[in-house]
KOLLUMTOR-948380 format. One line per field, with one value per residue: residue in three letters; x, y, z of N, C-alpha, C in turn; chain. Coordinates in pm, 1 decimal, padded with zeros to 6 digits. Layout:
N
type: c(Ala/...)
npx: c(X/...)
npy: c(Y/...)
npz: c(Z/...)
capx: c(X/...)
capy: c(Y/...)
capz: c(Z/...)
cpx: c(X/...)
cpy: c(Y/...)
cpz: c(Z/...)
mol: c(A/...)
//
This chain:
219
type: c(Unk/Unk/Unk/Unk/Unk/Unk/Unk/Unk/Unk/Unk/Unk/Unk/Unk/Unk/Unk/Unk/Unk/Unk/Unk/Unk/Unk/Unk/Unk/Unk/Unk/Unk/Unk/Unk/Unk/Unk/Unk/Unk/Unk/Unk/Unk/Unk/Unk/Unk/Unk/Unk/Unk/Unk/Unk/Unk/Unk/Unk/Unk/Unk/Unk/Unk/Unk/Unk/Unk/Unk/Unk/Unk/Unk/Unk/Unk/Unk/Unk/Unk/Unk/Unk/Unk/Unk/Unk/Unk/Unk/Unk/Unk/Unk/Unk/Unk/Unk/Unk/Unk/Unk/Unk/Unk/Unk/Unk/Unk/Unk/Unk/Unk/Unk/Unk/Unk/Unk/Unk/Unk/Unk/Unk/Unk/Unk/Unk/Unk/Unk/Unk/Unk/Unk/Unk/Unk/Unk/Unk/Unk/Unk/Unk/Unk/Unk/Unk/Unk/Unk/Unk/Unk/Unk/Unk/Unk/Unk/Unk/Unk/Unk/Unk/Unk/Unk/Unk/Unk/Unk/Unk/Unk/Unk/Unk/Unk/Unk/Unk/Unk/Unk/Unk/Unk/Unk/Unk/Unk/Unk/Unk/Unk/Unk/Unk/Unk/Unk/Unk/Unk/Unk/Unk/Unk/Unk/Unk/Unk/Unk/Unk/Unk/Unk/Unk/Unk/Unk/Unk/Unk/Unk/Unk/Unk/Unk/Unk/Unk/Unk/Unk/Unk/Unk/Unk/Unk/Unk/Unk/Unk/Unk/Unk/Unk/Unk/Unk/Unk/Unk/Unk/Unk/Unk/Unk/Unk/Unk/Unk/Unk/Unk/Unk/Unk/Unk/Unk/Unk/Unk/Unk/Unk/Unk/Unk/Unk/Unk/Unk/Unk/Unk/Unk/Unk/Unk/Unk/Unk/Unk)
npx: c(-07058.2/-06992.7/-06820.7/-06594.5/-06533.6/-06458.3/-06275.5/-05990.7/-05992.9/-05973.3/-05727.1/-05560.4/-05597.7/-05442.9/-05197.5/-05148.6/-05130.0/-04926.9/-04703.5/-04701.0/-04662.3/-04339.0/-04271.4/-04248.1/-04106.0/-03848.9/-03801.6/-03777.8/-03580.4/-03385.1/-03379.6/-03230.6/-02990.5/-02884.5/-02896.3/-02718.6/-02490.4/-02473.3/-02378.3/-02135.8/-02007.2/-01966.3/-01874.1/-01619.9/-01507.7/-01317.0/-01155.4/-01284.6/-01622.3/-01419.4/-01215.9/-01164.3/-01195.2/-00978.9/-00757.2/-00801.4/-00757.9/-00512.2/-00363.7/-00434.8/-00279.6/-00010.2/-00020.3/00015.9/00259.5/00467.4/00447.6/00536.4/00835.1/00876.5/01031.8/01261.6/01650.3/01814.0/02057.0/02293.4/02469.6/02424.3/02268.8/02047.7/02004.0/01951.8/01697.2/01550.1/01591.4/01392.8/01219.0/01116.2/01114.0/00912.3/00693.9/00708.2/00657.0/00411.8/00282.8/00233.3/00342.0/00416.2/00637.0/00788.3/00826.3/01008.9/01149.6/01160.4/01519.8/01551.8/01679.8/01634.7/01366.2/01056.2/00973.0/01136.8/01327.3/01487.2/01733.2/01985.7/01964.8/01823.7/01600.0/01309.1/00960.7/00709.4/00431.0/00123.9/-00095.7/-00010.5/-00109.7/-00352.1/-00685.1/-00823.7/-01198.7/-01299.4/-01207.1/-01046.9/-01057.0/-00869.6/-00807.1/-00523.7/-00497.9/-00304.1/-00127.5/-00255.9/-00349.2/-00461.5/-00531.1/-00601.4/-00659.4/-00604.5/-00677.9/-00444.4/-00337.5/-00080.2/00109.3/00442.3/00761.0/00875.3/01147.9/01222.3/01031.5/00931.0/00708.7/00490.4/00403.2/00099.2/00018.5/-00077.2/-00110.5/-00162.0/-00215.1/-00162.0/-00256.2/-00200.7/-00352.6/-00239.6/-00136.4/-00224.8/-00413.6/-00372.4/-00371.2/-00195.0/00003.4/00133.2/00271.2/00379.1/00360.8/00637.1/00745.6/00858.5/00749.8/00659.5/00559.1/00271.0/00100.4/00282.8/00453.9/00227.8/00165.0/00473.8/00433.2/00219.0/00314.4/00543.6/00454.6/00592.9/00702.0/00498.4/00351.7/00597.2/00644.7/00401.3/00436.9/00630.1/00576.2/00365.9/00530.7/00680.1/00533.1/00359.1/00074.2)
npy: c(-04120.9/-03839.3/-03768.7/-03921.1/-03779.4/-03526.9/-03533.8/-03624.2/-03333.2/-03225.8/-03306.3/-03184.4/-02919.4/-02899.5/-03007.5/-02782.0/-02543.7/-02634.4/-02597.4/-02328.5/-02241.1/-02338.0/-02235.6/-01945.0/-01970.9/-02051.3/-01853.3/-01618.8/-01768.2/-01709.2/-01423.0/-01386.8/-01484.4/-01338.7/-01100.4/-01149.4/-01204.5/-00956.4/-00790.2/-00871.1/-00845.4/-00548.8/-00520.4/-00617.7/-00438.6/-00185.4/00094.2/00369.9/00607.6/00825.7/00814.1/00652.4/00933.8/01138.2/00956.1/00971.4/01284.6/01300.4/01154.4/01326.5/01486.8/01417.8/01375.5/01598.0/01721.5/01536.6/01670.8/01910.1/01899.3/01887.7/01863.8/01905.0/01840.8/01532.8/01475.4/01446.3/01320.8/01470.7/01596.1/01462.2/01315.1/01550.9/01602.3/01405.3/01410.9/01665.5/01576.4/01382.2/01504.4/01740.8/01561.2/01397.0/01654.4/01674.9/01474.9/01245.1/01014.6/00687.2/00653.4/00473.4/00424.7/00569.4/00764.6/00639.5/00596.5/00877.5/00846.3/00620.7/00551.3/00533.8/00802.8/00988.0/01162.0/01041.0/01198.7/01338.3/01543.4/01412.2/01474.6/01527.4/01416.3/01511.4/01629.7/01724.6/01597.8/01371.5/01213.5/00981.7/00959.2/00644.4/00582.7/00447.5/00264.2/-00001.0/-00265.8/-00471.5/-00685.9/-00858.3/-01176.4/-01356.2/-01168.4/-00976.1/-00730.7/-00432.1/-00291.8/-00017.2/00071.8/00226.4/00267.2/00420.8/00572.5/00613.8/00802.7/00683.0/00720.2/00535.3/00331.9/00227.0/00334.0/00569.0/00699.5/00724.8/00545.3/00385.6/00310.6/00104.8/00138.6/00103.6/00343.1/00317.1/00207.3/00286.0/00252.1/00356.2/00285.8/00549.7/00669.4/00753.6/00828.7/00739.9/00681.4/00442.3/00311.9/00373.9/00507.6/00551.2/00596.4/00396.2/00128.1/-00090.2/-00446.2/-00524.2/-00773.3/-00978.0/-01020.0/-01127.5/-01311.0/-01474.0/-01523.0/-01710.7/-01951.3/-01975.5/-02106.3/-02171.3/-01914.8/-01785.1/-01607.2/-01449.1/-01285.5/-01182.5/-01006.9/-00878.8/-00678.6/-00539.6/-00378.8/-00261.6/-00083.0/00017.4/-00063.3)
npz: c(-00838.8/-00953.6/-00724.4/-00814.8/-01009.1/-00930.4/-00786.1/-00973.0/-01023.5/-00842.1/-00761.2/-00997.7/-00908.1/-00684.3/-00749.2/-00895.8/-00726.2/-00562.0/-00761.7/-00873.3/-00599.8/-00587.0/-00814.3/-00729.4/-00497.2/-00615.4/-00769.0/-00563.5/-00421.6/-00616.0/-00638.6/-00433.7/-00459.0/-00621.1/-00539.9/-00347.6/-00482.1/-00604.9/-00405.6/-00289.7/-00507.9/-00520.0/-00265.2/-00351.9/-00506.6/-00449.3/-00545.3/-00493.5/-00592.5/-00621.9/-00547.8/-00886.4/-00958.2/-00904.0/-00988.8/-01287.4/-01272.5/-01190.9/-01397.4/-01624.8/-01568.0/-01521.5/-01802.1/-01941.3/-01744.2/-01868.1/-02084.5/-02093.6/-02164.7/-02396.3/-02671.6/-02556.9/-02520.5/-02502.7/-02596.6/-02488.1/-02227.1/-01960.4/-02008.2/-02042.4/-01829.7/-01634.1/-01746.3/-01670.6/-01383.3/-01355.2/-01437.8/-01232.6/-01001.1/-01045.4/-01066.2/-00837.5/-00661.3/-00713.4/-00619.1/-00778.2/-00898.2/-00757.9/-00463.3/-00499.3/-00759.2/-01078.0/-01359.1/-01638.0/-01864.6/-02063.9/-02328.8/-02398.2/-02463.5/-02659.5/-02715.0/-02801.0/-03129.8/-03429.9/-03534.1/-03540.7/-03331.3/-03085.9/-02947.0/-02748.8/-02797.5/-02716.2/-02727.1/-02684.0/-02815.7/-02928.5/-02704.1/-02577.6/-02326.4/-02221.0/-02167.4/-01971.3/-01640.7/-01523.2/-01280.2/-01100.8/-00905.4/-00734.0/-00605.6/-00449.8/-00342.3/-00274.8/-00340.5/-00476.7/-00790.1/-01007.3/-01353.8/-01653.3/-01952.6/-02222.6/-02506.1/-02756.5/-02948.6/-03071.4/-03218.6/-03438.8/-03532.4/-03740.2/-03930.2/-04150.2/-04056.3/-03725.9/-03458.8/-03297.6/-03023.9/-02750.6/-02376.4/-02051.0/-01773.6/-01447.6/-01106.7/-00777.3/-00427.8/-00120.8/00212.7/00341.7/00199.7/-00055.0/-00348.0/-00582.5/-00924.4/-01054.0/-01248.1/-01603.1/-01921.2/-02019.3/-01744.3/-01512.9/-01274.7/-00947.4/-01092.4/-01091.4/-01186.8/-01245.0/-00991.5/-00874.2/-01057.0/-00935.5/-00675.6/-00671.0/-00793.4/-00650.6/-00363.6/-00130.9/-00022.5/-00088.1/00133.7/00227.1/00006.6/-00034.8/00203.6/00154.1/-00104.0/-00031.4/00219.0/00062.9/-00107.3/00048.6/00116.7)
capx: c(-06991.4/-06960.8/-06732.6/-06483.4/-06507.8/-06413.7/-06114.1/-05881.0/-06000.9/-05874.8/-05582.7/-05464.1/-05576.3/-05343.0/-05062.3/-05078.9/-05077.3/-04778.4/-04621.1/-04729.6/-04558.9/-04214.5/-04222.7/-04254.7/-04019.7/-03722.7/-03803.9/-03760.7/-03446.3/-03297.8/-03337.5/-03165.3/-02847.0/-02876.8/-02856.5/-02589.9/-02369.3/-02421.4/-02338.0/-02023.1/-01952.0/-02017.3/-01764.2/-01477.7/-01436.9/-01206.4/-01160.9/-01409.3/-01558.2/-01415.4/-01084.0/-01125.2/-01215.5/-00883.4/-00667.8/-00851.2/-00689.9/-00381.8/-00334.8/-00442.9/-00183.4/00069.4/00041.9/00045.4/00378.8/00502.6/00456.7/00666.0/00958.8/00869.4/01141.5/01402.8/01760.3/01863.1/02177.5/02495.0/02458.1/02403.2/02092.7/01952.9/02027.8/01835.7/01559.6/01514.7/01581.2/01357.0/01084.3/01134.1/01096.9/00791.8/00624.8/00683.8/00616.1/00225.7/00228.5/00160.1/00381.0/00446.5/00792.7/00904.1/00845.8/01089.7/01097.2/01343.1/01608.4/01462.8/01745.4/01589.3/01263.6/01029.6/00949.5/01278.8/01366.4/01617.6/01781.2/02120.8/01946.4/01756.7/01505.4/01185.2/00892.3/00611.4/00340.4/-00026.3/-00174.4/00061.3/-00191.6/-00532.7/-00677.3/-00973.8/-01338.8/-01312.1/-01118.3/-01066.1/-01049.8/-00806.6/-00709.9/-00385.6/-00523.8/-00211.8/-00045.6/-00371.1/-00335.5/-00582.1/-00489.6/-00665.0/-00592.4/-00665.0/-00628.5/-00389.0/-00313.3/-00029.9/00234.6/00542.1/00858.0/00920.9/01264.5/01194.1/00980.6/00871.3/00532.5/00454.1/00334.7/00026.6/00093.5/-00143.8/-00102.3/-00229.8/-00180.8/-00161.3/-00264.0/-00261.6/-00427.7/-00129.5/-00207.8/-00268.7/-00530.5/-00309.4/-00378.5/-00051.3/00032.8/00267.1/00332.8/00253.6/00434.3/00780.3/00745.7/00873.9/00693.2/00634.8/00450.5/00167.5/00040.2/00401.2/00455.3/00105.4/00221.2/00560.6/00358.7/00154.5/00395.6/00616.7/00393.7/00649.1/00762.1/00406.3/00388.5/00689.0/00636.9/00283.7/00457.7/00717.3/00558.5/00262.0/00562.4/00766.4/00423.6/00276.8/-00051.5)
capy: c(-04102.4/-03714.9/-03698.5/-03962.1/-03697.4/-03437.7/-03633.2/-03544.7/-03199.6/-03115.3/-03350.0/-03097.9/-02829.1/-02895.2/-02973.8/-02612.4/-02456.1/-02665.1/-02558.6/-02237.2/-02186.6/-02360.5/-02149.4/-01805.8/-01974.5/-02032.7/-01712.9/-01570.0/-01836.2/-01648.6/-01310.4/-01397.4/-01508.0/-01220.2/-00993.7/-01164.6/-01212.9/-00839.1/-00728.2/-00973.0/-00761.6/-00486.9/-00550.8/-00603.0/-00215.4/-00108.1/00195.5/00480.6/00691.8/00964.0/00777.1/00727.6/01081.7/01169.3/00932.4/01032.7/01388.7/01244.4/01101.0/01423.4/01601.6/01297.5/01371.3/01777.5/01717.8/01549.9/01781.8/02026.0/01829.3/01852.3/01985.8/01901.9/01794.1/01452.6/01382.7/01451.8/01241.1/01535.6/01695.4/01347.0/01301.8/01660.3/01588.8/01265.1/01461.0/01750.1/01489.8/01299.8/01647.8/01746.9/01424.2/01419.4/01748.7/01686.6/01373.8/01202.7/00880.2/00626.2/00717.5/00377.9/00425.2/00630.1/00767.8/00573.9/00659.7/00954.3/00794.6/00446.4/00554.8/00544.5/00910.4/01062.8/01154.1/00958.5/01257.2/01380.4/01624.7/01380.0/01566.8/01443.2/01414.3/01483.1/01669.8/01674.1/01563.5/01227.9/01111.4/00978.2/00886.9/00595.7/00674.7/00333.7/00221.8/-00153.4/-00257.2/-00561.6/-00772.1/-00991.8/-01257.0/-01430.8/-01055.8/-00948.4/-00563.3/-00391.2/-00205.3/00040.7/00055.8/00386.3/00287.6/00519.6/00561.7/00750.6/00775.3/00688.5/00757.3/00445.1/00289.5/00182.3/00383.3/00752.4/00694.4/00719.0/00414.3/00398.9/00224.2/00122.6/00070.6/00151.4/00372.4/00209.0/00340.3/00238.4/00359.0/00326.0/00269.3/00594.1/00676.9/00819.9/00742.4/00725.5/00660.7/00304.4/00272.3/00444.9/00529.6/00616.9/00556.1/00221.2/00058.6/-00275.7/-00498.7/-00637.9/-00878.9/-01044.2/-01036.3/-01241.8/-01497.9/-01512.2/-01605.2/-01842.7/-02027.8/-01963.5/-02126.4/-02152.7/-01761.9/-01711.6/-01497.8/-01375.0/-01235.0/-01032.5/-00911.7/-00755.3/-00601.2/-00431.0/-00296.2/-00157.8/-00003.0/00084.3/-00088.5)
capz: c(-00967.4/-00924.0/-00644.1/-00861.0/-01146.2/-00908.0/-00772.3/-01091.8/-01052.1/-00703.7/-00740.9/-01058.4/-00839.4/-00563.0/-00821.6/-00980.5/-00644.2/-00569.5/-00874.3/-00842.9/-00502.9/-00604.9/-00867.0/-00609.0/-00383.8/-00703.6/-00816.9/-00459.9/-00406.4/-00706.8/-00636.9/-00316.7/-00500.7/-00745.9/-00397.7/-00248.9/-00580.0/-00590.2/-00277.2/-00278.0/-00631.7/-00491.9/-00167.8/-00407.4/-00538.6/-00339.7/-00544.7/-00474.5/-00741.1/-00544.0/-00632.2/-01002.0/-01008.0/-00883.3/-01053.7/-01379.5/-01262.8/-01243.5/-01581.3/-01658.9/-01478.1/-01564.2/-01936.6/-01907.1/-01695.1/-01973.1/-02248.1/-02075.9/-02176.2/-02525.7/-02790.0/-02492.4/-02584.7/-02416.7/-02686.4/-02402.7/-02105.5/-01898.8/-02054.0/-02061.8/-01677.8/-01600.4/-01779.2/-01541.1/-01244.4/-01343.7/-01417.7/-01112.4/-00883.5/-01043.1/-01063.9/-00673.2/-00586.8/-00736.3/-00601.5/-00920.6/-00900.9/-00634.2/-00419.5/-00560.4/-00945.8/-01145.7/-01505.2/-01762.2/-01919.2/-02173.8/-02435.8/-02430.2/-02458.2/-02809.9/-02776.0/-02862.1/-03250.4/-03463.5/-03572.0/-03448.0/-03219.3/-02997.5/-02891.7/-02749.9/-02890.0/-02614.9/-02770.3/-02626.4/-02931.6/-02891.8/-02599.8/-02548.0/-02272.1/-02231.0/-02077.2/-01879.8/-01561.3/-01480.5/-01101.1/-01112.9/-00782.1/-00711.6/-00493.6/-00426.7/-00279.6/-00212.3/-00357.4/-00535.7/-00878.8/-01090.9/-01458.0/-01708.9/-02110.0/-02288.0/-02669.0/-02754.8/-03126.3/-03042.4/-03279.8/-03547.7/-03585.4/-03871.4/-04018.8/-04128.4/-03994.7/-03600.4/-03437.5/-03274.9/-02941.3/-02635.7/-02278.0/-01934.8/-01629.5/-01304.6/-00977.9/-00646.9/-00303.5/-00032.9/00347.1/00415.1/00143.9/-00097.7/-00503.2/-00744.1/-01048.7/-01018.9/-01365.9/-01725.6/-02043.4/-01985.9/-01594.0/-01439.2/-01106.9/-00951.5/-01184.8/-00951.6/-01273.6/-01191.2/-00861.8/-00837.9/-01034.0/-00851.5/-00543.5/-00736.2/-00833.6/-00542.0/-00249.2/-00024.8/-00036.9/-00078.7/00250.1/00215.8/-00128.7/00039.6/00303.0/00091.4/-00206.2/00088.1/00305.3/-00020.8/-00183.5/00190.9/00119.7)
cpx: c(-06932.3/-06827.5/-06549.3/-06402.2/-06387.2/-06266.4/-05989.6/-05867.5/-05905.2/-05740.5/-05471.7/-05462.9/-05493.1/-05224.5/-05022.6/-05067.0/-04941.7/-04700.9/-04600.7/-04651.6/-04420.6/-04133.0/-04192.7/-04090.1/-03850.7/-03723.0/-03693.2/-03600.9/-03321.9/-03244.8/-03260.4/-03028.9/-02810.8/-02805.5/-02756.4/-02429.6/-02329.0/-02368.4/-02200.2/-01972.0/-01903.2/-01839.0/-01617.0/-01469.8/-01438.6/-01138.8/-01285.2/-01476.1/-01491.2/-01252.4/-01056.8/-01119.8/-01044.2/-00771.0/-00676.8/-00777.4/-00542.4/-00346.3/-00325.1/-00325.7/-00009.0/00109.4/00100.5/00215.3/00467.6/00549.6/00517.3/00808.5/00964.3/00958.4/01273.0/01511.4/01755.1/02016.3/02225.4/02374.8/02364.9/02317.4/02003.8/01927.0/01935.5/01743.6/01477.6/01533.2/01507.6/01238.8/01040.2/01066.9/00945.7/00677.4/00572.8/00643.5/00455.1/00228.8/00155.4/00212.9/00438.6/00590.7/00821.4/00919.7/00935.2/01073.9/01250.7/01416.3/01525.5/01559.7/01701.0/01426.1/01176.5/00991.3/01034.1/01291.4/01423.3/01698.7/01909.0/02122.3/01908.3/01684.9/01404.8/01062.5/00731.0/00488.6/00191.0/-00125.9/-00135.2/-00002.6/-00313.8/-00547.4/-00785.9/-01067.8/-01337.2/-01195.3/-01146.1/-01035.0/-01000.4/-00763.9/-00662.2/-00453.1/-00417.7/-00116.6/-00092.9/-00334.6/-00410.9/-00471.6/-00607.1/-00631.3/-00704.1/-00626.2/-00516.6/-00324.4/-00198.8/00113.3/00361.0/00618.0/00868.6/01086.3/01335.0/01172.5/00948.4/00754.6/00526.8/00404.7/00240.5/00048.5/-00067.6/-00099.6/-00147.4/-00162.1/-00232.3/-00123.3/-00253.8/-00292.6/-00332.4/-00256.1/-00312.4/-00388.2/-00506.0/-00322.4/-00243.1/-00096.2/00180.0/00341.9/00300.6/00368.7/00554.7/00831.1/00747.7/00835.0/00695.7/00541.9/00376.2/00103.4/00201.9/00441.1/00332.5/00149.7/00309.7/00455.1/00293.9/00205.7/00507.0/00520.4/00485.7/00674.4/00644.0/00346.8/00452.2/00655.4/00515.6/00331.7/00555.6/00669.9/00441.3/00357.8/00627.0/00671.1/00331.3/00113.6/-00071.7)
cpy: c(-03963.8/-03701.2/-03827.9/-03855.5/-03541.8/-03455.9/-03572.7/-03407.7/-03105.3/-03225.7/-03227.9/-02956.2/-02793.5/-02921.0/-02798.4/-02549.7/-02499.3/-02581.1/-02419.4/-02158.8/-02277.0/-02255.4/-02014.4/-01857.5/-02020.8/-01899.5/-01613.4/-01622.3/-01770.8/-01501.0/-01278.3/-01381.0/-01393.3/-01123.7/-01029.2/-01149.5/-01055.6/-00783.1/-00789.1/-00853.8/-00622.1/-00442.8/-00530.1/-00482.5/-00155.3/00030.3/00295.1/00540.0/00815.1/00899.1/00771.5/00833.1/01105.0/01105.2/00996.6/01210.2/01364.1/01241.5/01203.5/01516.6/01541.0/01341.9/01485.1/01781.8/01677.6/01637.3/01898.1/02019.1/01835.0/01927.4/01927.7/01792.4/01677.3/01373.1/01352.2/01386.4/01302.5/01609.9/01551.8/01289.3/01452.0/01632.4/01526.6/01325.4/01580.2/01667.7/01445.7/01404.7/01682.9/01637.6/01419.4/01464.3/01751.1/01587.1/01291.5/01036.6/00833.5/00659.2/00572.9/00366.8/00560.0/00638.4/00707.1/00634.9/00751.0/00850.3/00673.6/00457.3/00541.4/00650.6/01004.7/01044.0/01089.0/01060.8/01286.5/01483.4/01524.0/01433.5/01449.9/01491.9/01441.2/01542.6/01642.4/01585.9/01401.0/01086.2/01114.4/00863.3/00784.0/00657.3/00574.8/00276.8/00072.1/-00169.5/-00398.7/-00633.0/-00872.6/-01062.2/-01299.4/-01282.6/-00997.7/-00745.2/-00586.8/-00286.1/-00143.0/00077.0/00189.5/00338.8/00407.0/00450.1/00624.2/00721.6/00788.7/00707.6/00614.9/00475.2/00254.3/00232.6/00559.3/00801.4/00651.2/00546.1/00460.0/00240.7/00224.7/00072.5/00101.6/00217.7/00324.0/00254.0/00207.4/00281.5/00278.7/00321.7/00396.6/00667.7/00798.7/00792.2/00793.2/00649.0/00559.7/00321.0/00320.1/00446.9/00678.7/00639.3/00422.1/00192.0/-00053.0/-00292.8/-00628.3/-00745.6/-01036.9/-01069.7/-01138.1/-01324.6/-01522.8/-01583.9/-01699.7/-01922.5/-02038.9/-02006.5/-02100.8/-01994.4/-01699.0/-01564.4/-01378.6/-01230.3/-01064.3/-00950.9/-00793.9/-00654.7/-00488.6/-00323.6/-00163.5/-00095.8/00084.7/00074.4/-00144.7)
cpz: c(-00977.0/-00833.7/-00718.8/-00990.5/-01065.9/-00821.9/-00857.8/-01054.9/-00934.1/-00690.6/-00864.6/-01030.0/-00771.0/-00630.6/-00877.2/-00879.0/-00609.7/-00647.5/-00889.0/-00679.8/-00521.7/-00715.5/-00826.7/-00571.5/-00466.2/-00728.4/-00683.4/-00446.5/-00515.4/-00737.5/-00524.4/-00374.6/-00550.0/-00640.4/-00356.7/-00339.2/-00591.7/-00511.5/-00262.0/-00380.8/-00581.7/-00373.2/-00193.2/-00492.3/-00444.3/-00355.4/-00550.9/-00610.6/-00688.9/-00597.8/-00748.0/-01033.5/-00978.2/-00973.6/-01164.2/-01392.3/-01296.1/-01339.7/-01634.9/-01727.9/-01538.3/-01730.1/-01975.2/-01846.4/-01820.2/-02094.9/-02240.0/-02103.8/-02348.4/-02604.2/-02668.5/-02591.3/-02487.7/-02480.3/-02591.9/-02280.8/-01994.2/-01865.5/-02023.7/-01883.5/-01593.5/-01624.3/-01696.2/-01387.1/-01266.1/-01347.9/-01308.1/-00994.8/-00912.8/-01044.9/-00907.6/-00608.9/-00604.4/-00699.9/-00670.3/-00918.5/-00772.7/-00591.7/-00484.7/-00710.7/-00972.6/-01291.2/-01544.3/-01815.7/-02067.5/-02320.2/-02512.0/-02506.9/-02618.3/-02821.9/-02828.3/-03057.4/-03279.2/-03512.7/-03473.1/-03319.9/-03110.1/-02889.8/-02843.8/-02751.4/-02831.0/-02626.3/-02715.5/-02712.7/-02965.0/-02804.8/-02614.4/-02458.0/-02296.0/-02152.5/-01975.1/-01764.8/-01561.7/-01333.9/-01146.8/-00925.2/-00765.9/-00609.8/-00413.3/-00395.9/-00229.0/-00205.7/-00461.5/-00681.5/-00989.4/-01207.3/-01517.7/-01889.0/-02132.4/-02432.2/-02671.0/-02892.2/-03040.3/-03180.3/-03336.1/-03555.1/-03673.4/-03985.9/-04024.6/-04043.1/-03800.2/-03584.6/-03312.1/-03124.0/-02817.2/-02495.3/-02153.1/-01866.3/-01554.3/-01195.1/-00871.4/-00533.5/-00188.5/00092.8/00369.9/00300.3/-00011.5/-00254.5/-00563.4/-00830.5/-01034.3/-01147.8/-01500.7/-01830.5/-02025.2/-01830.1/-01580.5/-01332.0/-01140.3/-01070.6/-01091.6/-01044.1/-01211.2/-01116.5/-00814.5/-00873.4/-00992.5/-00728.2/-00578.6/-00711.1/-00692.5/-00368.2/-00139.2/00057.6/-00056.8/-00034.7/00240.5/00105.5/-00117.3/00047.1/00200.1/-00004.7/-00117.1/00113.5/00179.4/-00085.0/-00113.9/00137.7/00176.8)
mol: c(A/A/A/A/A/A/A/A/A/A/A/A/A/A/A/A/A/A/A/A/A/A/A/A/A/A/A/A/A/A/A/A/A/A/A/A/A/A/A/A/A/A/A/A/A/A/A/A/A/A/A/A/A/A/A/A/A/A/A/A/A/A/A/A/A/A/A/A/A/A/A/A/A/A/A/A/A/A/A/A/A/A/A/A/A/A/A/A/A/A/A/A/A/A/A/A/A/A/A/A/A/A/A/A/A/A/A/A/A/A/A/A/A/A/A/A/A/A/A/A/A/A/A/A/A/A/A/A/A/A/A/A/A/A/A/A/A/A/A/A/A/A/A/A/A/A/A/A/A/A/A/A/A/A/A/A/A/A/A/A/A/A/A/A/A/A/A/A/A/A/A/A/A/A/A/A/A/A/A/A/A/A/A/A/A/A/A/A/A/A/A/A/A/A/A/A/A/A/A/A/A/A/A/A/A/A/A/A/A/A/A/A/A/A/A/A/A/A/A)
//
């Protein structure tokens, strides 16, 4: 009679050790994934912090360049055409923006006055940067981009009152290990959000589409 009693006992014995090691061996099975999802995560930042640090300079350096322009004339054609080639030179010479981006026309731009002087409007106090980078990658071109918040009042068309505007700087790390500044406020570069979905959408030219935006960005 005893050894039927004790029957149950070591049959719910040997279930809780069961249970007891499936539960170890999910546990275990999960901190596996956890490791690998990280390390996968992990894999894809492709910028350094040794790189944000630098871009982060940039932007810096990027907005400072700027503000040397501030109070300039761009009414006559001619002043407005210096400005863009004095920008352009120093931009270059610090190695601040990619050789294929260029600054816009100052005339077009929303930091210029509406007044008959057309001056522009470039003030330090105009910008802010964010504390946070984003790490973005085009699958379908297969380039890496680093993004920088920025705030900054632009000039109203409309109105008396500034406008309060946001948008990003946009870096990228060329072949040879080089960080720029692609694209930012009042600077034009590729747009690698666009160029992805071209290839998307463009299977055929897929390839094509890579190869070209790599060789013209030298990534």
């Amino acid at each position: 009679m005893k050894k039927w009693l004790l029957l149950p006992l070591v049959v719910a014995g040997a279930s809780l050790i069961g249970l007891v090691g499936c539960q170890a061996e999910t546990k275990k099975s999960t901190q596996v994934e956890e490791n690998q999802q990280k390390e996968q995560e992990q894999s894809k930042m492709f910028f350094s912090k040794e790189d944000r640090q630098i871009a982060r300079k940039k932007a810096e350096q990027y907005i400072a360049t700027l503000t040397e322009f501030n109070g300039r004339s761009v009414f006559k054609d001619e002043e407005n055409e210096k400005v863009r080639e004095e920008l352009n030179h120093l931009a270059d010479e610090q190695k601040l923006i990619h050789p294929e981006s260029y600054f816009a026309n100052p005339q077009y731009t929303s930091f210029i006055n509406t007044n008959e002087d057309s001056k522009l409007v470039l003030s330090s106090d105009r910008f802010q940067l964010g504390d946070t980078f984003q790490e973005n990658y085009y699958k379908y071109i297969d380039v890496h981009e680093l993004t920088l918040p920025i705030r900054y009042k632009a000039i109203s068309e409309t109105s008396s009152e500034d406008v309060q505007l946001e948008s990003n700087i946009c870096f990228v790390k060329t072949a040879d290990g080089e960080i720029y500044i692609l694209s930012a406020p009042m600077l034009v570069g590729e747009d690698l959000k666009k160029k992805n979905e071209d290839a998307y959408y463009d299977e055929y030219n897929r390839e094509e589409i890579k190869q070209e935006i790599k060789e013209e960005l030298n990534i």
